[in-house]
C-alpha positions as CSV (number, residue, x, y, z in Angstrom):
1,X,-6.6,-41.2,1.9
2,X,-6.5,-37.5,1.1
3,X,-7.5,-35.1,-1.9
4,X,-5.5,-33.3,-4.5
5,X,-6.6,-29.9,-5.7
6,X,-5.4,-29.8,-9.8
7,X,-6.1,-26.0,-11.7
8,X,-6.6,-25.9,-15.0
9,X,-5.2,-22.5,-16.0
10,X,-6.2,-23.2,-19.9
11,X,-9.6,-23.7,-19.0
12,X,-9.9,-21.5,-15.3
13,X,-11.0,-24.5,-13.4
14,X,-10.4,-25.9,-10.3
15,X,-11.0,-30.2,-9.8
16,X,-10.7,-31.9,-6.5
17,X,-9.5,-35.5,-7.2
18,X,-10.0,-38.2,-4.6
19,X,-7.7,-40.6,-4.3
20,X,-7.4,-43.6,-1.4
């Protein structure tokens, strides 16, 4: 249904996870 952004300060990244 949608998308959540999650940052990963430790490692400086940014995921996009997809969920329905």
């Amino acid at each position: 249904m949608g998308q959540i952004l999650v940052v990963d300060l430790s490692k400086e990244e940014i995921r996009t996870l997809e969920i329905d």
